[in-house]
N, C-alpha and C positions, 0 to 999 in steps of 0.2 A: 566336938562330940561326933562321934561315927555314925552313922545312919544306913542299915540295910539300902538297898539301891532300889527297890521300889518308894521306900519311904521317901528316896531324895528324891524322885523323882515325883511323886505327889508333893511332896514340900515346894518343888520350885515350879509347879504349874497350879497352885495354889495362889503364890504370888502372882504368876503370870494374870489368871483370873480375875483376880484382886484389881489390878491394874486396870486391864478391860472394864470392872463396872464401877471403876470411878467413882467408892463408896463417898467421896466428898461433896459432888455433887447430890446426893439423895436426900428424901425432906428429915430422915431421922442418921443420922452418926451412926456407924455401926455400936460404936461403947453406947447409945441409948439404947437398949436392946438387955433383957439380962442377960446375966452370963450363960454360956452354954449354948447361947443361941446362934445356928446354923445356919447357912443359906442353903436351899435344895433346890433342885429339880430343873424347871427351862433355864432360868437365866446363869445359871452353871453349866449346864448343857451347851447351848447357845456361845457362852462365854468362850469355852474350848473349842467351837466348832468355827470359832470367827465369825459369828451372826448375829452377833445384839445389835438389837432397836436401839434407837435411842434413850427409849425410858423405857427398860425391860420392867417387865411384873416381877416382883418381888416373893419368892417363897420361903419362909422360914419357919424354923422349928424349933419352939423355945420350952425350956424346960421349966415350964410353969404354967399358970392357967391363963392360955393364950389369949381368951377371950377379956378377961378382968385386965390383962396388959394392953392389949387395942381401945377399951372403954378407957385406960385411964390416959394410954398419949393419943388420944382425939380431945381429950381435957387441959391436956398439959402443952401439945403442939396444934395444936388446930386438926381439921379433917374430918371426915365421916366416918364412925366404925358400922359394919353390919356384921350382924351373927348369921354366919353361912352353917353352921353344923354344930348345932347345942351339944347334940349327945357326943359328941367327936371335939368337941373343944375346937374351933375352926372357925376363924373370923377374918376380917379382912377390915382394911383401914385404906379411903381413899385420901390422898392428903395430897395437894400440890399439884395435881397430874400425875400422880403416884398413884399405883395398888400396890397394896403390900398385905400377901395374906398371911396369916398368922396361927397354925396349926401345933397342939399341945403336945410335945411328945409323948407317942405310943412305944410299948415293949418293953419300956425300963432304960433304955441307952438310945445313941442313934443310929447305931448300927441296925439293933432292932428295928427301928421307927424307919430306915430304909428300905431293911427288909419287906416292910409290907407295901411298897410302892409296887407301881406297874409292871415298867419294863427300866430295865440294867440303866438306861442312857439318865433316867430321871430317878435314880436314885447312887447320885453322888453330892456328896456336901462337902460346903466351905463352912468352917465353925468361924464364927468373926472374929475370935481373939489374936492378937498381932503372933505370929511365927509359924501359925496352924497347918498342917499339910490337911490335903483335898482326903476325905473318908467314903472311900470307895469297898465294901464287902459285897457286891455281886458281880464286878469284872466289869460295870460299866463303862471305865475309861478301856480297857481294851475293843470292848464291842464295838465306841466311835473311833477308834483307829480302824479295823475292820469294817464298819459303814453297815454295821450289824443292827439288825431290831430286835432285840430277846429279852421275852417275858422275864418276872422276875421266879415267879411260879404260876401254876396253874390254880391255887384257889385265890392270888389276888386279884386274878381277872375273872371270876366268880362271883367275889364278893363284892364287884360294884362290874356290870356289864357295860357298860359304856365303855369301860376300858379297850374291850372287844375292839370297837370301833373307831379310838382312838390310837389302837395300832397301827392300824393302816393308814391314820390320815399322820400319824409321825413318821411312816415309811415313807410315804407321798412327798409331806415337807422337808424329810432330812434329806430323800434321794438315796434311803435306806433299807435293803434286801431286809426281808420278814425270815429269821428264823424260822426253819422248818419244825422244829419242835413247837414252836409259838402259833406258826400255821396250824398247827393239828390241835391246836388246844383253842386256839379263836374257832373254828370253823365244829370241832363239837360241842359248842356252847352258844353257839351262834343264836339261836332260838331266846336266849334269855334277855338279847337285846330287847324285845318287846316289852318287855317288864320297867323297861327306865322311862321318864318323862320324855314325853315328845318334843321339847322345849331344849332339853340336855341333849337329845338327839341331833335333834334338828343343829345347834350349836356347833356340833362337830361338823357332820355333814355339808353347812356351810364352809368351814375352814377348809375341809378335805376337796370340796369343788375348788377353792381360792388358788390351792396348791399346786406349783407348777406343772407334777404327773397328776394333778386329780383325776380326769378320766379315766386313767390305770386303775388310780386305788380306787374308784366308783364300780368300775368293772369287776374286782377282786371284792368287795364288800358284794358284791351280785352275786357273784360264781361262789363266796362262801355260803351264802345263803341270811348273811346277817340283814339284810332289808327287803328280807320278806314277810317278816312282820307287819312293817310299814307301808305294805302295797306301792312296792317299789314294779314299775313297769318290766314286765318281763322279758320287752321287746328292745330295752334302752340300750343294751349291750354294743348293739350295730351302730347305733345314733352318737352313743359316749364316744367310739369310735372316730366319728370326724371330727371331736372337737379337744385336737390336743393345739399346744402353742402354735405350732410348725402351719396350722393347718389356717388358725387366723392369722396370722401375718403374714400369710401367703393371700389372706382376702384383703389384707391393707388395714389392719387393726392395730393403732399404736399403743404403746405400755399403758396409756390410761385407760385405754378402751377395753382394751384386755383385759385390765384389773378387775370391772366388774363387771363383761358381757357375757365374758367365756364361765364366769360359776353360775350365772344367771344360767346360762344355755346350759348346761350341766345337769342344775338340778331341776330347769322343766322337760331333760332329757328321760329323766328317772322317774319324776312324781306328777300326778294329775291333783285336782282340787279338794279330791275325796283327800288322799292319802296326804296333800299340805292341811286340810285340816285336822289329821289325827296326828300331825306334827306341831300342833298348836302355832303355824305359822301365821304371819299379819297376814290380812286380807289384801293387802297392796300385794305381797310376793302372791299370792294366789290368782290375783286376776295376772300380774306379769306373765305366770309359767301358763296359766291358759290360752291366752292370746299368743305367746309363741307356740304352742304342741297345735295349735289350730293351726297358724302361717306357714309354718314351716315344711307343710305336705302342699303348699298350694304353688311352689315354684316361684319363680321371680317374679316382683309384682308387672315389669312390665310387659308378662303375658296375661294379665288378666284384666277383666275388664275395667273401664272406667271407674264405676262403681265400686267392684272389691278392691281396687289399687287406693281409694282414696282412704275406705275404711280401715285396709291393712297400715296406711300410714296415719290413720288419726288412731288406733289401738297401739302402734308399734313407736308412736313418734319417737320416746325418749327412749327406747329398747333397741331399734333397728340392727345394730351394731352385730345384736345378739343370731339373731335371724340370719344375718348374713354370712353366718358359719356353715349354714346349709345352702348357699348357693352356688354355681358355678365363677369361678375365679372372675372373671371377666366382668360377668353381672356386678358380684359384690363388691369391686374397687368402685366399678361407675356409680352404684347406690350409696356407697359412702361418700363418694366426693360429694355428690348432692345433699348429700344429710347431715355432713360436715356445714352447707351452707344456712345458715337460719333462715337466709328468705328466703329458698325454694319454696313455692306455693305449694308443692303437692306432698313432698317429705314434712313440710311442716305448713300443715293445713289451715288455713283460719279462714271466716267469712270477709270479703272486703267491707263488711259494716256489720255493725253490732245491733242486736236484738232488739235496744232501747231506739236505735237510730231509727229501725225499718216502723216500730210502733209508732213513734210520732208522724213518719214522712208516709207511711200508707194508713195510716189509724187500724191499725192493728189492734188484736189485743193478747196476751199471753195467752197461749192453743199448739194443739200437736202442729197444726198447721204454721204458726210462729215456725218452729222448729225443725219442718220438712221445709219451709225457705231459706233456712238461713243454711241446711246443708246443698241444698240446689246450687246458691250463690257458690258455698265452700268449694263444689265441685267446679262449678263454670271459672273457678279462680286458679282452682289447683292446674286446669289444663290449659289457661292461658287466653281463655276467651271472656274472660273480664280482668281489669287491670289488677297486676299484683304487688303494687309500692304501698308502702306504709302509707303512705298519705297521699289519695287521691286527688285530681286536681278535680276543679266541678264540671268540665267535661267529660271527664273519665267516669266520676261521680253517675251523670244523667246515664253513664250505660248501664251502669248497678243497676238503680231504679227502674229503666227501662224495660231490665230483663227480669226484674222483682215483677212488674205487674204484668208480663206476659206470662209468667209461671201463677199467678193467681188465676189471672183470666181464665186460664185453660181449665179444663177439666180434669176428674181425678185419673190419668193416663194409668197405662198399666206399665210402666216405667216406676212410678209414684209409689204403686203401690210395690211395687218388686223392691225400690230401695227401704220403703218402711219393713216389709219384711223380713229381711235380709238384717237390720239392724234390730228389729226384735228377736232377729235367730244367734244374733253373737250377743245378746246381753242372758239369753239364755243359757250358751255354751258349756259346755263342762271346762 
């Protein structure tokens, strides 16, 4: 049989495809599946681009009520289904270490039901039936040869705005120029970003900081204007700026450190506590990005003093990494070698005795006071004038105690009081 010569050539990169996601591996057969039913969007993307995960997300599009087919193979193969989108027929079945979402086709065909995707890259399909060529109607496989990003139109990135912003962080991740007609239609609709959950927001956002150019696509989401709904910092432009790849591993930050310090510094480059709470963000991201937007204007910690040096590394301990994208070269390789070590007393701070030990051996009893000795010790340990091995010997021990009731003895110094508030001023902090 003859075949036009785009056909063959979607024919034998179909297969190719095929290959790559090693349908035998997966927790359902493609023939469990009904007929009709297509694979779409990343992991066809991804497929072609030479970039699948090991266990890529599953998107398919079956020509029947998706949701009643996910309810019945969580019945039949095990797994968990949830209903992600009642009115849209759009479910999702975890099974195995598997997601596999499962969306009803829209339009009438799948052509149609492509048509109303995104952008071009994510709206090509693999139908799973054996011989199937790839069904490509908006020139998606052209685009990824070109290293293109282009909308598919201008009202499907209307009719769900988050799309908006999930252009940019698919530019970011593919390493993919933004159609200039897609520019001009993201950046007049930019406003409507505000109308989607903070949750969905946030979502991307993360991703787009993870992404190798994130700082670019963060920069370009600024200059559109799509996060300024979200009291995205107006100031972050300069700051996103020093924190591309080139720049931490020019501080001595290795692939794991990078993976998650550089989106960490990223997104407390852009957002303060107000605007992660209108992004329904956890509370833990929210103290993180505060405590960096606070250290990060204070310089290397070892120009500061005693006192701020130790606080910045009992706020920063597990973060530091992050911080260290704003300091001078030189600083931040010596402050990671150190923080790379677990027992440095001062990068990672601890009392030489614990709380219960000081009550029984001075008869103590639980009080702020408790609490302003056991950081006095912290400090006298972090700088190296009381011992710092895990396990004191009982001469080392009598220096502890010796210096525990010279700090009682004395009176309330104005030392004392400058450290209590000073740590009432950073539990304060924005």
């Amino acid at each position: 049989m003859h075949m036009p010569p785009q056909l063959h050539q979607n024919f034998i990169l179909a297969g190719q495809v095929l290959e790559s996601l090693n349908p035998a591996g997966w927790p359902l057969r493609p023939e469990a599946f009904p007929e009709g039913t297509a694979l779409v969007g990343g992991a066809v993307r991804d497929a072609l681009l030479n970039r699948l995960r090991p266990r890529p997300d599953l998107d398919l599009v079956v020509n029947c009520d998706a949701i009643g087919f996910a309810k019945e193979a969580s019945r039949r193969w095990g797994g968990t289904c949830v209903v992600l989108d009642a009115d849209h027929g759009i479910a999702r079945l975890v099974i195995q270490g598997w997601t596999v979402d499962l969306a009803t086709q829209e339009g009438g065909s799948l052509e149609a039901d492509l048509g109303r995707r995104d952008f071009t890259v994510n709206a090509i399909a693999l139908p799973l039936e054996e011989g199937a060529s790839l069904v490509d109607p908006t020139g998606g496989l052209d685009h990824l040869q070109r290293g293109q990003l282009v909308a598919v139109q201008e009202a499907n990135l209307v009719a769900d705005p988050l799309r908006l912003l999930r252009g940019l962080r698919l530019a970011s991740e593919l390493g993919f120029e933004l159609e200039p007609q897609s520019q001009v239609w993201i950046e007049r609709h930019a406003e409507l970003l505000g109308n989607v959950a903070g949750e969905r927001v946030l979502a991307e956002l993360e991703k787009l900081a993870a992404a190798p150019g994130g700082h670019r696509g963060l920069q370009a989401c600024q200059a559109m204007g799509l996060l300024k709904p979200w009291g995205a910092d107006p100031l972050a432009q300069g700051r996103l700026q020093e924190l591309s790849e080139q720049n931490a591993r020019g501080r001595g930050l290795g692939t794991e450190e990078l993976s998650w310090a550089l989106p960490l510094a990223r997104l407390a480059a852009l957002f303060g506590r107000q605007a992660l709470d209108g992004l329904r963000s956890s509370r833990r991201l929210q103290q993180r990005c505060r405590a960096l937007r606070h250290w990060q204007t204070a310089g290397p910690s070892g120009q500061l003093s005693e006192t701020d040096q130790l606080r910045l590394h009992q706020e920063l301990e597990a973060d530091l990494p992050a911080l260290l994208l704003y300091w001078p070269e030189v600083w931040a390789k010596a402050a990671l070698d150190r923080w790379r070590d677990p027992a440095d007393p001062l990068f990672h701070p601890r009392p030489p005795v614990d709380g219960k030990a000081i009550q029984e051996h001075l008869a103590l009893k639980p009080s702020r006071q408790l609490g302003e000795l056991l950081h006095h010790l912290t400090l006298e340990r972090a700088f190296g004038r009381l011992p710092t091995a895990p396990d004191p010997s009982a001469e080392e021990m009598s220096d502890v105690w010796a210096c525990a009731k010279r700090w009682l003895e004395q009176p309330a110094t104005e030392e004392k009081a400058k450290t209590l508030g000073k740590r009432k001023e950073s539990e304060k902090a924005p």
